[in-house]
C-alpha positions as CSV (number, residue, x, y, z in Angstrom):
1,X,3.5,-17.7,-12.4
2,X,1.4,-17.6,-15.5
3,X,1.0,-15.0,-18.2
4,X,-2.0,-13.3,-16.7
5,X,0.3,-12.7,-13.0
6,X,2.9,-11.8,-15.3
7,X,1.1,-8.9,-17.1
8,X,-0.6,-7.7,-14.0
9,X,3.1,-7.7,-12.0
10,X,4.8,-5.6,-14.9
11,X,1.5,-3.3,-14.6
12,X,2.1,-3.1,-10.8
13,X,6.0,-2.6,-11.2
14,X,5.7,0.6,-13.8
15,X,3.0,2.0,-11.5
16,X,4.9,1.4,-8.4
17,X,8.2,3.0,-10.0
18,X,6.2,6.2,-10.7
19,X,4.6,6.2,-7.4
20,X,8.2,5.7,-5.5
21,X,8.5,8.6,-7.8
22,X,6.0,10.8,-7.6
23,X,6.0,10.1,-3.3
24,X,9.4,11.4,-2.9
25,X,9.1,13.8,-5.6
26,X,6.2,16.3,-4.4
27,X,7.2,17.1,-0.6
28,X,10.7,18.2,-2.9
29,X,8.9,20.0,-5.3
30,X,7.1,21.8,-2.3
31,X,10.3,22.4,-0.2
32,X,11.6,23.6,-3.4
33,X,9.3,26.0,-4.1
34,X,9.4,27.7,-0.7
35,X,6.3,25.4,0.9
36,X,6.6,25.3,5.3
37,X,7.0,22.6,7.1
38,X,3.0,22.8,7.5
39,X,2.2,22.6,4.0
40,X,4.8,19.9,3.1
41,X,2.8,18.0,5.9
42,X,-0.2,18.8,4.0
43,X,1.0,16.9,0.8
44,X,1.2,13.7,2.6
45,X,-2.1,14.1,4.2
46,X,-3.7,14.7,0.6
47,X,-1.9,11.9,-0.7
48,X,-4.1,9.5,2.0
49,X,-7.0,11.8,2.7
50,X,-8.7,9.8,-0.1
51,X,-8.7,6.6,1.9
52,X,-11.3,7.5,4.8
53,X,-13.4,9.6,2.4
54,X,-13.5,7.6,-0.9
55,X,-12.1,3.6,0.2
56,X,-15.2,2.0,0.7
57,X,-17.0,3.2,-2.4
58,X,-13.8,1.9,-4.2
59,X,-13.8,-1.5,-2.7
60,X,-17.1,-1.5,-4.2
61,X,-16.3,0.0,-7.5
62,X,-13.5,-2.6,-7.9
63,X,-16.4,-5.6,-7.2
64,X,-18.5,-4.4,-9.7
65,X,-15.5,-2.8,-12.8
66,X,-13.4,-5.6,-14.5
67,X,-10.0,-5.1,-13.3
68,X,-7.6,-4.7,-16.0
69,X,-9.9,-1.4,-17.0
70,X,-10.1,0.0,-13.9
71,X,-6.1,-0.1,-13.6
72,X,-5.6,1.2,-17.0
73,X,-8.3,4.2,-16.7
74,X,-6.9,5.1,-13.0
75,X,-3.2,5.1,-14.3
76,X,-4.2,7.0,-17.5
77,X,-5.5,9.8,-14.8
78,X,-2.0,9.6,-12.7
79,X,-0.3,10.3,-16.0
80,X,-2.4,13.3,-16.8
81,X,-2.7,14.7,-13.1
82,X,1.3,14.5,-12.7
83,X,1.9,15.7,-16.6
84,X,-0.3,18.9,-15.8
85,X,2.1,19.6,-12.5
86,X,5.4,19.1,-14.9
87,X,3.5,21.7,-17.2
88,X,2.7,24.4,-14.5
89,X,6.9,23.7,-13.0
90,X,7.9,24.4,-17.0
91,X,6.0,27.8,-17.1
92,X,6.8,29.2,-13.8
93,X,3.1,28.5,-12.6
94,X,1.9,28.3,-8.8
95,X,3.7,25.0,-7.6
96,X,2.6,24.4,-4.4
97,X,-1.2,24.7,-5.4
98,X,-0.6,22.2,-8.1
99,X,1.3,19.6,-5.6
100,X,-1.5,20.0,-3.7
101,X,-3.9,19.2,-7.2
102,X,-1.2,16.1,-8.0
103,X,-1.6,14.9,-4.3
104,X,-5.1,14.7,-4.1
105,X,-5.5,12.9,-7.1
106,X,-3.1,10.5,-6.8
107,X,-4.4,9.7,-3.3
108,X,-7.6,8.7,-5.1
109,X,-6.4,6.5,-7.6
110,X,-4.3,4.6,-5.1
111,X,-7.6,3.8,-3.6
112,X,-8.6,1.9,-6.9
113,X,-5.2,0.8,-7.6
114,X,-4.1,-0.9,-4.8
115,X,-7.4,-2.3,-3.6
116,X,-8.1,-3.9,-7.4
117,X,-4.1,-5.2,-7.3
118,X,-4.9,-7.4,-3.8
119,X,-8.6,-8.4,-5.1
120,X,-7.6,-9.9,-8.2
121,X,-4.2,-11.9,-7.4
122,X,-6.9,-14.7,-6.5
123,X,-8.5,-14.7,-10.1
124,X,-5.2,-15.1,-11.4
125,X,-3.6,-17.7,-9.5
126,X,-4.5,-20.7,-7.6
127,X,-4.7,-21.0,-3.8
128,X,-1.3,-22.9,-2.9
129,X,0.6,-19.9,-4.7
130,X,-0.9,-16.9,-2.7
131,X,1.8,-16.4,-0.3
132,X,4.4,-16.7,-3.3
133,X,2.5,-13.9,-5.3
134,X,1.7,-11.8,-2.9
135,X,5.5,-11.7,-1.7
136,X,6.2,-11.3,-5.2
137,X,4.0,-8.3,-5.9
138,X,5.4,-7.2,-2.1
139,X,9.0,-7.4,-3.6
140,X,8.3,-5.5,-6.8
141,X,6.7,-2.8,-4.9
142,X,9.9,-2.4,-2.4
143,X,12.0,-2.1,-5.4
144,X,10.3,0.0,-7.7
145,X,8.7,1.9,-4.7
146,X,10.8,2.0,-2.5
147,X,14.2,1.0,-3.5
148,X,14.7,3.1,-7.0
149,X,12.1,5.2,-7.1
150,X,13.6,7.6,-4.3
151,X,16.8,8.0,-5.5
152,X,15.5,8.6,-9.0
153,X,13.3,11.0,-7.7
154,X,16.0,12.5,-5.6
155,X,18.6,12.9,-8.9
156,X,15.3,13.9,-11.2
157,X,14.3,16.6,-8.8
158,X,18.1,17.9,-7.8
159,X,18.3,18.2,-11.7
160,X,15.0,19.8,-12.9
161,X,11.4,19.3,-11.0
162,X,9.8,19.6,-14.4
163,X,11.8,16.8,-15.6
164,X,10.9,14.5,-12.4
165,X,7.5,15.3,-13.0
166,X,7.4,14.0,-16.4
167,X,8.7,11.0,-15.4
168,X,6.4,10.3,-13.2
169,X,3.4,10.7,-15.8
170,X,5.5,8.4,-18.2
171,X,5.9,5.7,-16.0
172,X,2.2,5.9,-14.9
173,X,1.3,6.1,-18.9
174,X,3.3,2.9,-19.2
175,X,1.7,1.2,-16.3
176,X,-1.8,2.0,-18.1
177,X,-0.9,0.6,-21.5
178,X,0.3,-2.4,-19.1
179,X,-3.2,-3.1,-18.0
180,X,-5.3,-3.3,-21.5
181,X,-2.9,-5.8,-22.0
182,X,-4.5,-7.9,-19.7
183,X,-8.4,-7.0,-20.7
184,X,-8.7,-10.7,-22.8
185,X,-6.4,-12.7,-19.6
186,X,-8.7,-11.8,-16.4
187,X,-11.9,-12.8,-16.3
188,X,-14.4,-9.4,-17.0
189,X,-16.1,-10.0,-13.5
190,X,-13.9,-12.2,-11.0
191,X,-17.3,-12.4,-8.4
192,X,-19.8,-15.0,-8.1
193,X,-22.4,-14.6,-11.0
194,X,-25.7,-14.8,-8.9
195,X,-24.2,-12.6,-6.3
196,X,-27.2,-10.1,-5.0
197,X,-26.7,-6.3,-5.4
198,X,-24.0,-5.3,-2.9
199,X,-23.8,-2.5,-0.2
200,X,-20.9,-0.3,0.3
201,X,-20.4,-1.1,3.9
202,X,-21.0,-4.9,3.2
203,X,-17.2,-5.3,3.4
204,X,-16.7,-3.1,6.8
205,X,-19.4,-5.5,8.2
206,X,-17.8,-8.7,7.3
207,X,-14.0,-6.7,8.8
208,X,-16.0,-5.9,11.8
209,X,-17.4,-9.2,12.4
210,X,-14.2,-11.5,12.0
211,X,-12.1,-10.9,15.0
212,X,-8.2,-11.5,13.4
213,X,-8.7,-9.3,11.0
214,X,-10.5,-6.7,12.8
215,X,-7.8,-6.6,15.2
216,X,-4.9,-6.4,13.0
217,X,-7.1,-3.7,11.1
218,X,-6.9,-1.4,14.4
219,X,-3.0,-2.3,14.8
220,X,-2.4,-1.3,11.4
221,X,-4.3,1.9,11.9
222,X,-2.3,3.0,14.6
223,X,1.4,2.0,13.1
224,X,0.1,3.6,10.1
225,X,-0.1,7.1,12.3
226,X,3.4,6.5,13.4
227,X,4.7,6.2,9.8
228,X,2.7,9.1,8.2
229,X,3.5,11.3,11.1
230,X,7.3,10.6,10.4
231,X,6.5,10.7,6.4
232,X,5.3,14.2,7.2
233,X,7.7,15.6,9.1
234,X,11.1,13.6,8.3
235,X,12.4,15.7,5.2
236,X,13.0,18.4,7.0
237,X,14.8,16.5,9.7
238,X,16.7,14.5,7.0
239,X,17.3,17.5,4.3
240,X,19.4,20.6,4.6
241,X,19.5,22.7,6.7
242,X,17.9,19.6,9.2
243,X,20.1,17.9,11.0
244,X,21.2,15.1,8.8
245,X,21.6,18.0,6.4
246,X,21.3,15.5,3.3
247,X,21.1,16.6,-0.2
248,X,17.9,15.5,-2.4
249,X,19.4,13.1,-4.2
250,X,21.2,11.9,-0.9
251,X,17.6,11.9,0.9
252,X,16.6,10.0,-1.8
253,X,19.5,7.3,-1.2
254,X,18.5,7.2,2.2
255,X,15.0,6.1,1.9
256,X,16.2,2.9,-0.1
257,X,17.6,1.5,2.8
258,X,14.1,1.0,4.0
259,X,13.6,-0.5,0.6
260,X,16.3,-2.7,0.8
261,X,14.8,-4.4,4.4
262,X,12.0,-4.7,2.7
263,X,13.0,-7.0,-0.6
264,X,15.6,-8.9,1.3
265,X,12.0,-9.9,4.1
266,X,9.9,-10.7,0.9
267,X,11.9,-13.3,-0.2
268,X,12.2,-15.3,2.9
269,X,8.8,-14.3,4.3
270,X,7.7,-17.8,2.8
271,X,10.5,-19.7,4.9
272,X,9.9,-17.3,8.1
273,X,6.5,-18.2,8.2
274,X,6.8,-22.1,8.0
275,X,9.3,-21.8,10.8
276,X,8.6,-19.3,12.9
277,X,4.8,-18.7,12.7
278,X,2.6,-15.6,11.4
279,X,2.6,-14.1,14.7
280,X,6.1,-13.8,15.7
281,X,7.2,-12.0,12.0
282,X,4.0,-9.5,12.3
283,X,5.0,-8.4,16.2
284,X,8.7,-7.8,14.4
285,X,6.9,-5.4,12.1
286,X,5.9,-4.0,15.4
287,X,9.6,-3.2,16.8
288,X,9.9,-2.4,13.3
289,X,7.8,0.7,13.7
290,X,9.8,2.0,16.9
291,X,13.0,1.5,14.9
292,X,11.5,3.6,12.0
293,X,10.9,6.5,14.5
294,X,12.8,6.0,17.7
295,X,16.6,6.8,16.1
296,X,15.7,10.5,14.4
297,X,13.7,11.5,17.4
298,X,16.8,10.5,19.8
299,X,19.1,12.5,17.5
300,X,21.1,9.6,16.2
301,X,23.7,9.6,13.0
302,X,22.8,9.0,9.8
303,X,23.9,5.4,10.0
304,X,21.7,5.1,12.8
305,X,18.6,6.4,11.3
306,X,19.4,4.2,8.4
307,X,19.6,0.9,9.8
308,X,16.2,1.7,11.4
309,X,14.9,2.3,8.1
310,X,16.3,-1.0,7.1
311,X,14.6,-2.6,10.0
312,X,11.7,-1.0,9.6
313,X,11.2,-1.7,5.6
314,X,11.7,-5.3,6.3
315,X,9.1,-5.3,8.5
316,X,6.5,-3.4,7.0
317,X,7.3,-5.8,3.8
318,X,6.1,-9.1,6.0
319,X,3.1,-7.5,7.5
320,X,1.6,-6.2,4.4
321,X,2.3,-10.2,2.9
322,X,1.2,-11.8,5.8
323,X,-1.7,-9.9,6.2
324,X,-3.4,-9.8,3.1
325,X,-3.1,-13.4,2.4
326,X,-5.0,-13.8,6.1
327,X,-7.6,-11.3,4.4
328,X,-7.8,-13.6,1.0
329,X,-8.2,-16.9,3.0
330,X,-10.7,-15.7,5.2
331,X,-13.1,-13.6,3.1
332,X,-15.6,-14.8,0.3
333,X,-14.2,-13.7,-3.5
334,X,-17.6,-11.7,-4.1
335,X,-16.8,-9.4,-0.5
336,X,-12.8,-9.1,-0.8
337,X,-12.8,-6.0,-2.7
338,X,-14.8,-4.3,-0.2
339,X,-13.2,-6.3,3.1
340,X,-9.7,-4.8,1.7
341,X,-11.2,-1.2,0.9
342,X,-13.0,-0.9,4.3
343,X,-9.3,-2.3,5.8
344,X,-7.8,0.2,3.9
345,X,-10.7,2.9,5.1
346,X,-9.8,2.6,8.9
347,X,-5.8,1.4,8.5
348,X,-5.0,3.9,5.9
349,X,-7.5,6.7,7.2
350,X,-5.1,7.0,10.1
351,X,-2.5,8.7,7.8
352,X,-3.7,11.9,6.9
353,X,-4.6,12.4,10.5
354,X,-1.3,11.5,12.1
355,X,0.5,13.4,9.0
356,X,-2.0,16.8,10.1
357,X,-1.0,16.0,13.8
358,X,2.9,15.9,13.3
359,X,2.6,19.3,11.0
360,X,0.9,20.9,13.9
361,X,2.9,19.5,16.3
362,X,5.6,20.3,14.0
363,X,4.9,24.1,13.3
364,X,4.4,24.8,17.3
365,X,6.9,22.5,18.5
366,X,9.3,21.7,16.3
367,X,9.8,19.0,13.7
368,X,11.8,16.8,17.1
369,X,8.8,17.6,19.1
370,X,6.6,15.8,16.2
371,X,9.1,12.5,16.1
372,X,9.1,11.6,19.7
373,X,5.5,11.6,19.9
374,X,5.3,9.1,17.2
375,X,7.9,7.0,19.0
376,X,5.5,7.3,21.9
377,X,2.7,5.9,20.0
378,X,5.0,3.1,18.0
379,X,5.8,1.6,21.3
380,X,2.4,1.2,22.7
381,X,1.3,-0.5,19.5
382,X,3.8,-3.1,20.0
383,X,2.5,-3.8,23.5
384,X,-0.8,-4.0,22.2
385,X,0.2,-6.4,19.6
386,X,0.6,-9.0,22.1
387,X,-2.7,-10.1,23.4
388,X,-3.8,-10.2,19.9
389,X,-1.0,-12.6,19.2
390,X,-1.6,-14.4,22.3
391,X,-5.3,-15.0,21.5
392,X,-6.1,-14.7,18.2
393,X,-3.0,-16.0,16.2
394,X,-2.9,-19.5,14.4
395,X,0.3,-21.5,16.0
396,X,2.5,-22.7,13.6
397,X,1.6,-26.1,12.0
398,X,4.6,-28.7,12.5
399,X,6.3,-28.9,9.2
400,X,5.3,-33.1,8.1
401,X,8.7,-33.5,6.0
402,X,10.9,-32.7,9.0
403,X,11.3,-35.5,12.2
């Protein structure tokens, strides 16, 4: 990979580390500091509330702002956002209203983050690589987000909240100084020059009007209220006095098994796909789903719930690879910022909804109540997965160097 990936992937990784961070570290802070089960629900869902209210005007914002600024002035505001939280922790402050503040911000500069990450790896490098860099940005994000950001979290936040909070704004700090580095290696608009003045909902037409990536749009939509419902609700199945009656730091430890499914599928999704084809590793993502869900709200052992976290990592790692280099084939460079943003609009507008679901269910229910449900839902989206692979799926191309 050449210096301009290079600059952008460190970028990616210190952001990622703080947001593995920072995502484990609020619904902590908030248990912490006395929150219910409700209002821990609550931080997720202002974490991704962002995405159905602001994602299309930030797939445009990304078309239009160079990239490397955009990263740097988003992760800049992280830093500040999260700093002001470690602040109000140090002098005794209202905690809970400012997770709520830290939440809703970040959930907005994720929007900008993540959508300018995806729409830029094509400026950078050239077509025959996109698979490798994408399952190298999907690796770094497993193992800062997911792999040692929880844990980190979990030993920051078991030793002061104050002190996990800081982190957090450090790292995003870091991941902002990252970016300027890159202001003289990207090019300052990466869109056709005599493109005419886009619309917001340019992208959501294009999504709309090509049929793959509509569908997988709507699939992801629906896993994605499967895993924010279980995002919502799972700490306090996971930490004490819930039934897997964990410690932070050994809730943290726990969510890098899903972590660690993920890295070791993002360095063989390359391989899988040449062999086995696109759609058989995306409907594993599917039974992924059910094993994310499916052990906790049967009752099962920590091991148990574990390896389905595994499973489930490894899958969620493939499809987010897969699918976004079917999105960067498919759709003209001046319309992919907006195609992924109006993606991310309907996919990742499912969370806060199935995160506010499974805290109601949750608070009249019970947190159990809340996880079968979600099973429920994960195994009807991997029956629905299968007409779309059936129909709409490429088939694997025979590979010309074997007989």
């Amino acid at each position: 990979m050449n210096a301009a990936f290079r600059r952008l992937w460190f970028s990616a990784g210190a952001a990622n580390l703080g947001d593995g961070l920072v995502l484990t570290a609020l619904p902590l802070i908030a248990l912490g500091a006395g929150a219910s089960a409700g209002q821990i629900a609550l931080v997720t869902t202002l974490m991704t509330l962002a995405w159905p209210v602001f994602g299309l005007h930030a797939g445009w914002i990304v078309d239009r702002v160079p990239v490397p600024r955009l990263l740097a002035f988003v992760n800049a505001a992280r830093a500040v956002a999260v700093a002001m939280l470690a602040v109000g922790i140090a002098l005794d402050g209202p905690v809970v209203p400012l997770v709520f503040g830290a939440a809703l911000i970040y959930g907005v500069a994720e929007t900008l983050v993540d959508t300018s990450l995806i729409a830029v790896i094509p400026a950078v490098v050239p077509p025959s690589r996109l698979t490798a860099a994408n399952s190298r940005m999907e690796a770094t994000v497993n193992v800062a987000n997911q792999l040692a950001g929880p844990p980190l979290a979990g030993f920051l936040v078991g030793m002061s909240a104050a002190v996990g909070a800081s982190t957090g704004s450090a790292l995003y700090a870091l991941a902002a100084l990252a970016a300027l580095t890159l202001m003289r290696r990207v090019p300052t608009r990466i869109r056709l020059p005599d493109e005419p003045r886009g619309r917001v909902r340019e992208g959501l037409a294009f999504l709309w009007r090509h049929p793959l990536q509509r569908d997988l749009t709507l699939l992801t939509a629906a896993m994605n209220l499967v895993w924010s419902a279980w995002a919502a609700v799972f700490v306090v199945h996971a930490v004490a006095p819930g039934p897997l009656a964990l410690t932070p730091a050994g809730y943290g430890w726990l969510l890098t098994a899903m972590a660690a499914g993920g890295v070791a599928a993002s360095l063989v999704t390359t391989t899988l796909q040449r062999r086995l084809g696109t759609g058989v590793l995306l409907f594993a993502d599917c039974l992924g789903t059910v094993a994310l869900v499916l052990p906790a709200a049967l009752g099962a052992d920590l091991g148990v719930v574990a390896a389905g976290l595994v499973i489930a990592g490894a899958g969620a790692s493939v499809w987010r690879i897969l699918v976004a280099v079917i999105r960067q084939q498919a759709t003209p460079p001046e319309l992919l910022g907006r195609v992924y943003a109006a993606s991310r609009v309907i996919s990742w507008g499912a969370l806060p909804l199935g995160s506010a679901l499974a805290g109601f269910m949750a608070a009249i229910a019970g947190v159990g109540a809340a996880l079968i449900a979600a099973s429920a839902l994960a195994i009807l989206v991997a029956v629905a997965f299968v007409p779309v692979w059936v129909v709409r799926m490429p088939r694997p191309e025979p590979d010309p160097a074997e007989p």
